[in-house]
Every structure is written in structure tokens, then in C-alpha cells.
C-alpha positions as CSV (number, residue, x, y, z in Angstrom):
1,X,-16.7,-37.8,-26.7
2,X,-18.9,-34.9,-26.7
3,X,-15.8,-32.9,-25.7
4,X,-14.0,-33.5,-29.1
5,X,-17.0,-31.7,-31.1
6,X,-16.0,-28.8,-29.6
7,X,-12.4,-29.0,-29.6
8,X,-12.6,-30.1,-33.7
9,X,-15.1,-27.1,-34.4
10,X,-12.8,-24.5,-32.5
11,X,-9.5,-26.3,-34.1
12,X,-11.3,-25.7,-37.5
13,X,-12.7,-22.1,-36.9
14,X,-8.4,-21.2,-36.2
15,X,-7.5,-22.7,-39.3
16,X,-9.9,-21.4,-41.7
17,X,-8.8,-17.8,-40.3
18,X,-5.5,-18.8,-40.7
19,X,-5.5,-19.5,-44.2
20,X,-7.7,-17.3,-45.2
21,X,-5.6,-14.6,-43.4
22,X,-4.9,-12.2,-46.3
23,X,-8.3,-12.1,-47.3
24,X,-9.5,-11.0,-44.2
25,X,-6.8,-9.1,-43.6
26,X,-7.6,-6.8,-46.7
27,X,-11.3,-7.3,-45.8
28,X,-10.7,-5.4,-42.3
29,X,-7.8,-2.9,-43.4
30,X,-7.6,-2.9,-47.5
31,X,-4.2,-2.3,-49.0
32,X,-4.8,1.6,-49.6
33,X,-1.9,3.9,-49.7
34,X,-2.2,7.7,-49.7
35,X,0.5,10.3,-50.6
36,X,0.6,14.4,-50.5
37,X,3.5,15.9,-52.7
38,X,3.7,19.8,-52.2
39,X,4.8,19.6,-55.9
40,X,5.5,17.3,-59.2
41,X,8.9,17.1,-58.3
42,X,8.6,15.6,-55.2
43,X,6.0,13.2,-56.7
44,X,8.4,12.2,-58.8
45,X,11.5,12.3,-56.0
46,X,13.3,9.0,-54.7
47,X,10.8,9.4,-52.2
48,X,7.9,9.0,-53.7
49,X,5.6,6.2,-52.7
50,X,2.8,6.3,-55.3
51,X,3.2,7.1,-58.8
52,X,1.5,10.3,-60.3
53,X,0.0,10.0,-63.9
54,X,2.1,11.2,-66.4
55,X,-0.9,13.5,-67.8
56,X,-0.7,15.6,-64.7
57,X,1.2,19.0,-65.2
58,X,4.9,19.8,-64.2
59,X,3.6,22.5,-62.6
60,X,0.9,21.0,-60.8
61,X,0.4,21.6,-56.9
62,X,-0.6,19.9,-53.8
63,X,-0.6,16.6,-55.1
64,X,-2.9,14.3,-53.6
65,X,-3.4,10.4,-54.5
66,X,-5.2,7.7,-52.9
67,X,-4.7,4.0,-54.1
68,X,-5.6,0.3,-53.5
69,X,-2.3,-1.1,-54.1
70,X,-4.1,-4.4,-54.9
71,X,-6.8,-3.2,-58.1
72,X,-5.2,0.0,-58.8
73,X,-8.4,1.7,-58.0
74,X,-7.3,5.4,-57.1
75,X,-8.2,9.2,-56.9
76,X,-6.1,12.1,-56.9
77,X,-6.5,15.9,-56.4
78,X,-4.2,18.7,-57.3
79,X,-3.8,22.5,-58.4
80,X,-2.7,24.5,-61.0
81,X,-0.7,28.1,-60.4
82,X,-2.7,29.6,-62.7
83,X,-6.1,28.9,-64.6
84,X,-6.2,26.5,-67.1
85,X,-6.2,27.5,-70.8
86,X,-6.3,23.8,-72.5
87,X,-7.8,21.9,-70.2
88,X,-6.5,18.0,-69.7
89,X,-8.1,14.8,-70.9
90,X,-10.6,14.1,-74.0
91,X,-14.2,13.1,-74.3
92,X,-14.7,9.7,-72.4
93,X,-15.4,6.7,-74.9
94,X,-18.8,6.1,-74.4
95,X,-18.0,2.2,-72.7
96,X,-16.6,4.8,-69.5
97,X,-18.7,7.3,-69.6
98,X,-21.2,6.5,-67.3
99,X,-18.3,5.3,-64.4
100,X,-18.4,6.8,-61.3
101,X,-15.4,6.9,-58.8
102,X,-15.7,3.6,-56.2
103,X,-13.0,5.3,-53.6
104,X,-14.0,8.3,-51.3
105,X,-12.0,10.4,-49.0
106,X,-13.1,13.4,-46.5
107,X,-10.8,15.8,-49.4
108,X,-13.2,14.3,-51.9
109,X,-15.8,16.5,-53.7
110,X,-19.4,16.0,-52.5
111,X,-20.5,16.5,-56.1
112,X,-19.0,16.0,-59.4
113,X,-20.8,17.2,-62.7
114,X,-20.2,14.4,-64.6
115,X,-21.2,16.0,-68.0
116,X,-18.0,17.9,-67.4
117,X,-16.0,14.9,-66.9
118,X,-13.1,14.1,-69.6
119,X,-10.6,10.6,-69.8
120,X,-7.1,10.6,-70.2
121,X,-6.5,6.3,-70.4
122,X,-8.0,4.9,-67.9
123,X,-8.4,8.1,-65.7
124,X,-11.9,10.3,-65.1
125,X,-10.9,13.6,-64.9
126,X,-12.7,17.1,-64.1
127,X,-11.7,20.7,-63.1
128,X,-13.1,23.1,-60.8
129,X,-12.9,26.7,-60.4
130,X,-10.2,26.5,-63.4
131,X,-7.1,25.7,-61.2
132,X,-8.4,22.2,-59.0
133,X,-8.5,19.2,-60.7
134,X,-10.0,15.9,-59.3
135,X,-10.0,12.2,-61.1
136,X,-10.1,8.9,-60.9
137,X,-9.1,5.3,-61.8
138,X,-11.4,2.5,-60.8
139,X,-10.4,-1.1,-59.8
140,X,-9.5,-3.0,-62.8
141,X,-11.6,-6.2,-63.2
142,X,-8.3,-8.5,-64.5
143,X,-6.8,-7.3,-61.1
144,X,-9.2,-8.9,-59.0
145,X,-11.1,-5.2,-58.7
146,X,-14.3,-5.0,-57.7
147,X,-16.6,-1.8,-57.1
148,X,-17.1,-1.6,-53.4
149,X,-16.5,2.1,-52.6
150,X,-14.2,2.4,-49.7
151,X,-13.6,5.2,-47.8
């Protein structure tokens, strides 16, 4: 008898992992995909895995995008050829303002000046040294999104 205590907590242990195998699945390894597109067309080439806002510039450079495929949350980077003239993106609603991005990388800037930082829907969005731009979408709530950063 005391043999089947074991045997019914181990038996339980298995199936609680195996249903709740997505969730710790995505726990362990979250659904993040990255992309790098050399340029806009190839972002927007039949093979292109992530989509690209459509605010970011035809001419636009080194393409870089991170994303949860699960809340949406994301960051991007690219350049500009040239420096920027009219910058992209409008004052932030004041409800926004005061986000800051949930999702790192090592390409990431170790600093943002966030009194710099425009919106453009539900993108952050800042420029650097008038050709690099940097934003960012965080996880939206209805999508299950929470505000973990990940990394």
C-alpha cells in the first residue's frame, strides 16, 4: 500500500506536465522570432518571416525585428542612407507615454532618452545620431501579454 502513494504522486507529477505542456514550453523557450533584412525589400520579399511596420521607410536599412509571436510584444532597429529631415512618429498620447520597452537584446541600446521618444500606433519610436532608429511594441494585454522583459 505504501508503494501506491508514490506510484499516484509520480503518475500525477507526468500528467500535470503533460497538459500543461505548452505553458511550460513557452515558460522555458518563449515563442520569440527574430529577423535581419539587409533592406525593405527583402522585409517585405516572399521570404520574409516577420512583418515590418508599415511607418518604416522604403529606404530603410539593416532591418532588425524581434517578436513574441504569442503578445506581439516586439523591437526593431534600422538605418536610414542619409539623415533624417522629418523625423517619424508624433507625440505619444499621454496614456503611453511613460511605457518602457519589456523585450531586450545584446543589439539593444543601453539607454534611451525617453523625452525624445515619439508613437506611431502602437509603436515607441526614437532616433539616434539622425540615421538609427530604435522602437518598440509592447505585449498587448487582450493577447494574453504581460510585461516580463525577456531577453
Amino acid at each position: 500500500m505504501k508503494m501506491r502513494a508514490p506510484l499516484a504522486a509520480a503518475t500525477a507529477a507526468a500528467l500535470a506536465v503533460a497538459l500543461s505542456g505548452c505553458s511550460l514550453m513557452n515558460a522555458i523557450t518563449p515563442p520569440v522570432e527574430t529577423a535581419l533584412y539587409p533592406t525593405m525589400t527583402d522585409a517585405t520579399g516572399p521570404d520574409a518571416t516577420l512583418a515590418v511596420p508599415s511607418w518604416v521607410p522604403s529606404d530603410a536599412l539593416n532591418i532588425q525585428i524581434k517578436e513574441n509571436t504569442e503578445t506581439g510584444e516586439s523591437i526593431l532597429q534600422f538605418g536610414q542612407p542619409t539623415p533624417v529631415t522629418t523625423p517619424i512618429g508624433q507625440p505619444c498620447d499621454a496614456s503611453v507615454a511613460d511605457q518602457r520597452p519589456t523585450m531586450q537584446d545584446t543589439w539593444w541600446p543601453q539607454s534611451i532618452a525617453y523625452d525624445q521618444v515619439v508613437c506611431d500606433g502602437d509603436w515607441h519610436i526614437f532616433l539616434t545620431y539622425g540615421v538609427q532608429y530604435f522602437a518598440w511594441r509592447n505585449a498587448d494585454p487582450s493577447q494574453g501579454g504581460t510585461s516580463t522583459p525577456t531577453e
